[in-house]
N, CA, C and O atoms as a GROMACS GRO file, in nm:
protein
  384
    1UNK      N    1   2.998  -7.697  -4.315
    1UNK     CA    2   2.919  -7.585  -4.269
    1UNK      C    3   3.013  -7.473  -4.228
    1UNK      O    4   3.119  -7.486  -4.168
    2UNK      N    5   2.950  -7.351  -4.274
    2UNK     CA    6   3.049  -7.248  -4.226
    2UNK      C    7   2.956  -7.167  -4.143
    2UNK      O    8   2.836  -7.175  -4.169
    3UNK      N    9   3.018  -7.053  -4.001
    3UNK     CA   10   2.908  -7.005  -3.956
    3UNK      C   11   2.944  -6.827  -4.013
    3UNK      O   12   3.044  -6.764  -4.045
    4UNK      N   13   2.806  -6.802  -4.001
    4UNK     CA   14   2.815  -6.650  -4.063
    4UNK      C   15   2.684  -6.560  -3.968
    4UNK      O   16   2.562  -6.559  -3.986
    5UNK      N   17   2.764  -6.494  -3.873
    5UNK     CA   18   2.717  -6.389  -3.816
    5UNK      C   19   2.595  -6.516  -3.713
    5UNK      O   20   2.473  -6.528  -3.721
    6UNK      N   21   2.702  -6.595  -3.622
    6UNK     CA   22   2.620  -6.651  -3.522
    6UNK      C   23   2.505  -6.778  -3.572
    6UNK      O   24   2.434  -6.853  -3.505
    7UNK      N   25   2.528  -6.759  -3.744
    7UNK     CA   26   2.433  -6.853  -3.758
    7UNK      C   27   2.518  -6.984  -3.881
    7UNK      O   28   2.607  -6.962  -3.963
    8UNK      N   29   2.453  -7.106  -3.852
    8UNK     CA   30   2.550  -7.211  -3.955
    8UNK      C   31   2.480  -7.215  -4.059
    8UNK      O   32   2.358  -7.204  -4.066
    9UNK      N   33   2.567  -7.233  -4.156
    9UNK     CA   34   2.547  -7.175  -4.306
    9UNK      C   35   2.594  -7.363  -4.398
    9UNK      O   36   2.708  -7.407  -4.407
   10UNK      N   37   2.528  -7.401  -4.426
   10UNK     CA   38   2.542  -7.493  -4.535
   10UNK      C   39   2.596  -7.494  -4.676
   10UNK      O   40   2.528  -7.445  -4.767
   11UNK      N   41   2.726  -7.552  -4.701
   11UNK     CA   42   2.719  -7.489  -4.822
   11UNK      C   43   2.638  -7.550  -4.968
   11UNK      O   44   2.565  -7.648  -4.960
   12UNK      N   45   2.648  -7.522  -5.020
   12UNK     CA   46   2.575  -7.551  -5.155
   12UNK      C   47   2.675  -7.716  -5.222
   12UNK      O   48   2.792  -7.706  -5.259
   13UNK      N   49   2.590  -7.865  -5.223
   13UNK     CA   50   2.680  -7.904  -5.289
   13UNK      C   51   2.590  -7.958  -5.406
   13UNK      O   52   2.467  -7.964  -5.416
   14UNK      N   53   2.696  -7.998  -5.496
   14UNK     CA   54   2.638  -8.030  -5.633
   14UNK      C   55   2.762  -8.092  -5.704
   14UNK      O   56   2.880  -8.063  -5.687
   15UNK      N   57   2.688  -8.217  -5.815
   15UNK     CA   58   2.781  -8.303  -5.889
   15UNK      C   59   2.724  -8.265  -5.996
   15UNK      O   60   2.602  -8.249  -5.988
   16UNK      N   61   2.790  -8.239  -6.124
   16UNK     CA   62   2.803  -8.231  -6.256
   16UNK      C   63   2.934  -8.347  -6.298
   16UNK      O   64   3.044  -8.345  -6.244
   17UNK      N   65   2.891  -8.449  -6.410
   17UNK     CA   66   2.988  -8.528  -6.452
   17UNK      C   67   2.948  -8.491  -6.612
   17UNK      O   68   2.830  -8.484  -6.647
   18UNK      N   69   3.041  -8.472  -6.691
   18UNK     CA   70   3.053  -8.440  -6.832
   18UNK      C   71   3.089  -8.538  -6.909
   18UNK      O   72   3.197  -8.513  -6.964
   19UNK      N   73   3.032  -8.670  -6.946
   19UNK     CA   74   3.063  -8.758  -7.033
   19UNK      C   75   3.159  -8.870  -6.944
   19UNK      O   76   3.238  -8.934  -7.013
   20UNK      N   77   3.157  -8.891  -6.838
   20UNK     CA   78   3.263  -8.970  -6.768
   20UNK      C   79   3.407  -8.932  -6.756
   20UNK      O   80   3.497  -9.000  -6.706
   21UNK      N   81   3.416  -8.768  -6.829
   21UNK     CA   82   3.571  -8.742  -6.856
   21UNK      C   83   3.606  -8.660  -6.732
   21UNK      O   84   3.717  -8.665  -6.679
   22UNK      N   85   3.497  -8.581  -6.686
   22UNK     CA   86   3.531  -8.456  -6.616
   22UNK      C   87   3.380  -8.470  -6.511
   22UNK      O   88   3.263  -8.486  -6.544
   23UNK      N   89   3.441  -8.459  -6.383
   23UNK     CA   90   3.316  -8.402  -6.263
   23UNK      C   91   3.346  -8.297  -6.186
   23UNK      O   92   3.459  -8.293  -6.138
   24UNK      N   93   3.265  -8.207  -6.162
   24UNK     CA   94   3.325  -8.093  -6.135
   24UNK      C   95   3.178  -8.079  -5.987
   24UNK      O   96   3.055  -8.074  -5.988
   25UNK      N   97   3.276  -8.077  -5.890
   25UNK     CA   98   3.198  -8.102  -5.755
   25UNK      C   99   3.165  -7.948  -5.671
   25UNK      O  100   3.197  -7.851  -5.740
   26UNK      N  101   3.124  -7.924  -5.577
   26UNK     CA  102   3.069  -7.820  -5.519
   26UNK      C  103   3.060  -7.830  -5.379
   26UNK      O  104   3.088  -7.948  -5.355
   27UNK      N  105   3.034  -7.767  -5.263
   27UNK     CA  106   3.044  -7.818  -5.130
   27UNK      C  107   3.125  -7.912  -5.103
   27UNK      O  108   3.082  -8.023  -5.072
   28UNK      N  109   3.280  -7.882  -5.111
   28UNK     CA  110   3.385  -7.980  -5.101
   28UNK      C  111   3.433  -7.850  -4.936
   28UNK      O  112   3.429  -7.728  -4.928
   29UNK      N  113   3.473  -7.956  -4.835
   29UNK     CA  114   3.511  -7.891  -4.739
   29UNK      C  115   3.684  -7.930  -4.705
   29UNK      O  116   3.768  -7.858  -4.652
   30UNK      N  117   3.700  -8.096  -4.768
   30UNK     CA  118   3.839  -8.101  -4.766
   30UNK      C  119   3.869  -8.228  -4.838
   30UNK      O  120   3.777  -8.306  -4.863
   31UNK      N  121   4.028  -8.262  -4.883
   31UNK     CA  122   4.065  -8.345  -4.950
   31UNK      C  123   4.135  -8.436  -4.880
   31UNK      O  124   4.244  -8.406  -4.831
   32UNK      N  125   4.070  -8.577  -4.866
   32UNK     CA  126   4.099  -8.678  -4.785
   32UNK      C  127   4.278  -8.772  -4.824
   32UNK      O  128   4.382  -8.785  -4.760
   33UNK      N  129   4.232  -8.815  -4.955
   33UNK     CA  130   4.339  -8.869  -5.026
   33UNK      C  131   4.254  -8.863  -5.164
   33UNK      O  132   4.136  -8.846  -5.195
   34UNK      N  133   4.430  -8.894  -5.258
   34UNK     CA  134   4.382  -8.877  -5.393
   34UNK      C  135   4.508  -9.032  -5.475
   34UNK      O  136   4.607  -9.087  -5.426
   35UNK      N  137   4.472  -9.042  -5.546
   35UNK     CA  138   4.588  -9.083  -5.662
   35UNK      C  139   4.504  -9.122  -5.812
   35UNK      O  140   4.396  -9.072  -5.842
   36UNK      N  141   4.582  -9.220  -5.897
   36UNK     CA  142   4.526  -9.173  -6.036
   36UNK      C  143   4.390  -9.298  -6.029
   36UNK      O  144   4.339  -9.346  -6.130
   37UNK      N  145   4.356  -9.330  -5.902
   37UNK     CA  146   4.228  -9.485  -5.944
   37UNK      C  147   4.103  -9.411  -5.860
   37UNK      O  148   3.988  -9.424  -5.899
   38UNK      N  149   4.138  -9.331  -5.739
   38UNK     CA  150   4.054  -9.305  -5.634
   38UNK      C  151   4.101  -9.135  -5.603
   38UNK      O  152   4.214  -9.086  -5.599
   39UNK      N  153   4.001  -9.088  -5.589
   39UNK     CA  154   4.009  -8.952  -5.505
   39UNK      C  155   3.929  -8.903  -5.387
   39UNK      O  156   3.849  -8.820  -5.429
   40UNK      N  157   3.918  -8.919  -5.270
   40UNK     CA  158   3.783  -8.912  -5.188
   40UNK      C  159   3.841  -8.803  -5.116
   40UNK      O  160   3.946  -8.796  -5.051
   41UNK      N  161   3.730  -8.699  -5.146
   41UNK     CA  162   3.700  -8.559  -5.050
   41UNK      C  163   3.609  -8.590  -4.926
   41UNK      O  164   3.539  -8.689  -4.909
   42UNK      N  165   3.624  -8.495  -4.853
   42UNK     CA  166   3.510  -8.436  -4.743
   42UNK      C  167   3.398  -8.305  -4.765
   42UNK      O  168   3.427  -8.186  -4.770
   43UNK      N  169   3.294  -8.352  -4.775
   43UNK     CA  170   3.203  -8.316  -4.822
   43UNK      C  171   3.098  -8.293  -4.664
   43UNK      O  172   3.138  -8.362  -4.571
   44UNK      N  173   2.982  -8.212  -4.635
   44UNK     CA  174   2.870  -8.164  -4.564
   44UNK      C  175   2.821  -8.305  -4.502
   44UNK      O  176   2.796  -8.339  -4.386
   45UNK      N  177   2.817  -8.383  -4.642
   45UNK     CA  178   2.712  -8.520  -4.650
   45UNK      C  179   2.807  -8.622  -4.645
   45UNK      O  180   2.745  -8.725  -4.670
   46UNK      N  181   2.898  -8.642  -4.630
   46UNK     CA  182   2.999  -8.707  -4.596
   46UNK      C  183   3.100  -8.724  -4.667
   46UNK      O  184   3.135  -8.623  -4.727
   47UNK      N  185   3.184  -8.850  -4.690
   47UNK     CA  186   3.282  -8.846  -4.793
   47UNK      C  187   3.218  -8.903  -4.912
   47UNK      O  188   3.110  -8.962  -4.921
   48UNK      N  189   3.306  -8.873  -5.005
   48UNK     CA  190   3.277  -8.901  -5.142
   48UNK      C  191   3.393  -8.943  -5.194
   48UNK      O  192   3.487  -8.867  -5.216
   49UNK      N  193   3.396  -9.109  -5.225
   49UNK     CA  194   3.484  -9.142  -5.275
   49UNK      C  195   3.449  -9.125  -5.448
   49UNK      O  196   3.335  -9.139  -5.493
   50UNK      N  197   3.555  -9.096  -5.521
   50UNK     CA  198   3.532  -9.095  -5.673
   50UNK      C  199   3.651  -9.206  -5.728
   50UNK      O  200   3.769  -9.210  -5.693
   51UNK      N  201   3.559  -9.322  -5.853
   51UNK     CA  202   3.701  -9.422  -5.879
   51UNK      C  203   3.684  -9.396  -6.054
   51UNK      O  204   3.595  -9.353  -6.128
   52UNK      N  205   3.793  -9.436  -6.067
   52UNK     CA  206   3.815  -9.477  -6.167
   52UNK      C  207   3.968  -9.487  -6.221
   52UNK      O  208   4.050  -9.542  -6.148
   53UNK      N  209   4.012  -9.433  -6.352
   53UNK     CA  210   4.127  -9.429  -6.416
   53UNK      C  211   4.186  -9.304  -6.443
   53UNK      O  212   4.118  -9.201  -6.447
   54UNK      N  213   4.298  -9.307  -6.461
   54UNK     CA  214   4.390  -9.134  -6.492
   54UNK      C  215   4.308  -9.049  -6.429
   54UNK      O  216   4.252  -8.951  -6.478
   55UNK      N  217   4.301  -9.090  -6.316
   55UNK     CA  218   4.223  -8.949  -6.290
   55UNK      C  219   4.308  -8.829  -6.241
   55UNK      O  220   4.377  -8.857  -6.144
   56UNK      N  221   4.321  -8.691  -6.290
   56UNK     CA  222   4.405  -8.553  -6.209
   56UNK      C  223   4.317  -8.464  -6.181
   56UNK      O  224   4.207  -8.451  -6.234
   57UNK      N  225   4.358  -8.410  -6.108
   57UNK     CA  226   4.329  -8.279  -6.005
   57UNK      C  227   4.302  -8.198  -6.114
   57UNK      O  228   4.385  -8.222  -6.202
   58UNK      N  229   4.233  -8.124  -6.144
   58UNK     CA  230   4.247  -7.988  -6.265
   58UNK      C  231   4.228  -7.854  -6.159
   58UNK      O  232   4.318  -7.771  -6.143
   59UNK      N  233   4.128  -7.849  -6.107
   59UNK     CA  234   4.118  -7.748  -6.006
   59UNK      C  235   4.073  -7.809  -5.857
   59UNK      O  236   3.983  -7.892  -5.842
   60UNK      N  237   4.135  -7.763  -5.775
   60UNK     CA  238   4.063  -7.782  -5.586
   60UNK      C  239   4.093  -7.606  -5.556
   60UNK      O  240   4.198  -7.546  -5.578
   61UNK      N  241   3.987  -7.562  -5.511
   61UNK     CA  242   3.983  -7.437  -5.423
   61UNK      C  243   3.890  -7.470  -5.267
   61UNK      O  244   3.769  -7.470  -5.245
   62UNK      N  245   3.968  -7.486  -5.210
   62UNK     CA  246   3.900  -7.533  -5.030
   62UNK      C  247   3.838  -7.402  -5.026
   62UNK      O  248   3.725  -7.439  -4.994
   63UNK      N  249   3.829  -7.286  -5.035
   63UNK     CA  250   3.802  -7.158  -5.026
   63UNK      C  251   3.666  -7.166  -5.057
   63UNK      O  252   3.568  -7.172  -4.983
   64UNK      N  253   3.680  -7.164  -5.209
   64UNK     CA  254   3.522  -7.155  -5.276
   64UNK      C  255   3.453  -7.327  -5.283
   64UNK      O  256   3.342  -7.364  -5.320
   65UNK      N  257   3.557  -7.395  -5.238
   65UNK     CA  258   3.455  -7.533  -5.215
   65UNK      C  259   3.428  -7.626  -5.331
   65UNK      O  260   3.332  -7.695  -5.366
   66UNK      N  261   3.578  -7.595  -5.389
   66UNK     CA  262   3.515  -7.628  -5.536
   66UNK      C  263   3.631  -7.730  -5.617
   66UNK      O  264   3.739  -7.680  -5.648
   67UNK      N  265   3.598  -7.895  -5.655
   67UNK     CA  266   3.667  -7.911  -5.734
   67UNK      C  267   3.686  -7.967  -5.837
   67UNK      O  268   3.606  -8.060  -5.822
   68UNK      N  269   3.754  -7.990  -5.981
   68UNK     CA  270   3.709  -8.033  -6.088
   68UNK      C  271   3.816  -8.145  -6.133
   68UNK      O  272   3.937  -8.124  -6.135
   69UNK      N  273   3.751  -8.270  -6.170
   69UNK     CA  274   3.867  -8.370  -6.155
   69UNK      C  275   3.848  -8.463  -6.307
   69UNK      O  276   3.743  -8.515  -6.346
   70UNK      N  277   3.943  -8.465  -6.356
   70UNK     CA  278   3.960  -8.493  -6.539
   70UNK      C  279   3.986  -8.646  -6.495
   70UNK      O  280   3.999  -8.678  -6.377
   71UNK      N  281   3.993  -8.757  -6.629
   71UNK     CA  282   3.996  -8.898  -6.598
   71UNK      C  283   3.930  -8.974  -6.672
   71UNK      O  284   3.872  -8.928  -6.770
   72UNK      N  285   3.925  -9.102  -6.640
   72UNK     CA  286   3.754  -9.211  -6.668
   72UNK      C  287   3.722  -9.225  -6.533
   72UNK      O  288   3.788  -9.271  -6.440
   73UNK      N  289   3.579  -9.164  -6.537
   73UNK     CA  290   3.503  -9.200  -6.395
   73UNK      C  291   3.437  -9.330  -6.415
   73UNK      O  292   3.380  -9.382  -6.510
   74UNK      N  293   3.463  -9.363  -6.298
   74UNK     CA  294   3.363  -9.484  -6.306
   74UNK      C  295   3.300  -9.495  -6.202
   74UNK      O  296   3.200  -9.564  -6.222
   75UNK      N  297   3.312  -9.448  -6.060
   75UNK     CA  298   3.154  -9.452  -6.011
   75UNK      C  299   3.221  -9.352  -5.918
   75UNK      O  300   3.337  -9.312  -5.903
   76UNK      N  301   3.072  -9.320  -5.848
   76UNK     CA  302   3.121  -9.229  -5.707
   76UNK      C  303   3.060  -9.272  -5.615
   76UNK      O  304   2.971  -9.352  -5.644
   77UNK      N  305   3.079  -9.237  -5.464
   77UNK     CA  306   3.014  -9.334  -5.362
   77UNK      C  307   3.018  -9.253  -5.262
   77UNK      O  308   3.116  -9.180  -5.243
   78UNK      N  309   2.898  -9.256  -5.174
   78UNK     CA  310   2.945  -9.179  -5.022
   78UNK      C  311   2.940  -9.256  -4.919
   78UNK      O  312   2.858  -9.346  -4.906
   79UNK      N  313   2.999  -9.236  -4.864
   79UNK     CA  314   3.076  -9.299  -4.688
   79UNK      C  315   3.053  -9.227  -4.584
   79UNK      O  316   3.020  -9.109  -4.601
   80UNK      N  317   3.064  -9.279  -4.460
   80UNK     CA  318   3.062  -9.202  -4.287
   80UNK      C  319   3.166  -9.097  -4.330
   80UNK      O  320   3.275  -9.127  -4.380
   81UNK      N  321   3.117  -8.953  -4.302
   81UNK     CA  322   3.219  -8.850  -4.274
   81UNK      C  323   3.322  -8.885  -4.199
   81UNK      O  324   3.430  -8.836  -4.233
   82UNK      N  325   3.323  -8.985  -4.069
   82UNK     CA  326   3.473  -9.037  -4.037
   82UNK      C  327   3.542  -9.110  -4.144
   82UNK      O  328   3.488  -9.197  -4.213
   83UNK      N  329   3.680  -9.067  -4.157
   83UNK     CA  330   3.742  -9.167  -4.241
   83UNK      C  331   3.770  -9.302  -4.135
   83UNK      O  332   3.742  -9.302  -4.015
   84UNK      N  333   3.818  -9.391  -4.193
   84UNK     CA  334   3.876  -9.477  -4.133
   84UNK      C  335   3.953  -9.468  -4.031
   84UNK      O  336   3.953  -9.538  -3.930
   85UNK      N  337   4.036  -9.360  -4.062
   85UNK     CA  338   4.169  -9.348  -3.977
   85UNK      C  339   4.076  -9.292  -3.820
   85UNK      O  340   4.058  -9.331  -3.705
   86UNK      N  341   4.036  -9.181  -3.910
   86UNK     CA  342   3.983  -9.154  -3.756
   86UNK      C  343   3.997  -8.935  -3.777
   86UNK      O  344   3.935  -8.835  -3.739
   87UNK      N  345   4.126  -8.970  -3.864
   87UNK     CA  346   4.140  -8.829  -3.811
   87UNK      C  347   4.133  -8.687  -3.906
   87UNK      O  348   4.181  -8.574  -3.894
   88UNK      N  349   4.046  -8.758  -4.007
   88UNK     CA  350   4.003  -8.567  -4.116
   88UNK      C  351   4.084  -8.611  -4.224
   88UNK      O  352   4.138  -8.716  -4.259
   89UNK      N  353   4.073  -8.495  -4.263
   89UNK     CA  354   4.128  -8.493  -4.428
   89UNK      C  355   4.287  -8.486  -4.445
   89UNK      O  356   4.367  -8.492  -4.352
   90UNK      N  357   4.324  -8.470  -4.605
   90UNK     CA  358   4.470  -8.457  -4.596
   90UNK      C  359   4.516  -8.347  -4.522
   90UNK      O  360   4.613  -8.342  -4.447
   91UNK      N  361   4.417  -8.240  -4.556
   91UNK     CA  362   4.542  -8.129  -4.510
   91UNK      C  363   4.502  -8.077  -4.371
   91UNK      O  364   4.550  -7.978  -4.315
   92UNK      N  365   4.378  -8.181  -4.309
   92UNK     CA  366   4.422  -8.173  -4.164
   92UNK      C  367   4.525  -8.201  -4.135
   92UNK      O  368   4.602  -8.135  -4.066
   93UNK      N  369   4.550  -8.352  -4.203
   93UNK     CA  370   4.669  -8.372  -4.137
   93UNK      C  371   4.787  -8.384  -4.135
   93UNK      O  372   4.853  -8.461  -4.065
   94UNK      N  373   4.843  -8.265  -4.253
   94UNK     CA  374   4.986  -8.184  -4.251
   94UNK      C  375   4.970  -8.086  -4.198
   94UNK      O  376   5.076  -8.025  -4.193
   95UNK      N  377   4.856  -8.012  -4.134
   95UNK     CA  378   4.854  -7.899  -4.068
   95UNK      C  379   4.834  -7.908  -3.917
   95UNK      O  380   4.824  -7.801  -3.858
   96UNK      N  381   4.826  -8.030  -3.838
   96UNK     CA  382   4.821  -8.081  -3.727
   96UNK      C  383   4.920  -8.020  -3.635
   96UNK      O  384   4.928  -8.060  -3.519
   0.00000   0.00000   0.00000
């Protein structure tokens, strides 16, 4: 959620997957961890783990909320907005 002029603003999320090769996500607020089996963001609605194989990064913009991830998908899943750890996403926590 972002706030705009005193009031909280939701952002827009949405999954598009293109043949299992490519999902290209929407209302992404931050990037938890990634590597080539698993990638799980922070999302409004919580986390979203995504699995599968080769999977890479093609685009992340935290800005516009937006990101598009190439691969074999094989499933996606959502979880408690807490991660495990306890403490936010990746780049909370190099920016700590």
């Amino acid at each position: 959620m972002r706030e705009e002029e005193g009031r909280l603003i939701r952002r827009n999320h949405s999954i598009s997957i293109e043949g299992r090769e490519k999902v290209s996500i929407t209302g992404v607020e931050d990037m938890d961890s990634f590597n080539d089996e698993e990638v799980t963001i922070v999302t409004e609605y919580g986390l979203l783990s995504i699995g599968g194989h080769d999977l890479h990064i093609n685009k992340l913009n935290l800005d516009e909320g937006h990101l598009v991830l190439e691969g074999y998908i094989e499933g996606l899943e959502y979880m408690d907005k807490e991660t495990p750890s306890g403490r936010g996403g990746l780049f909370a926590k190099l920016f700590r």
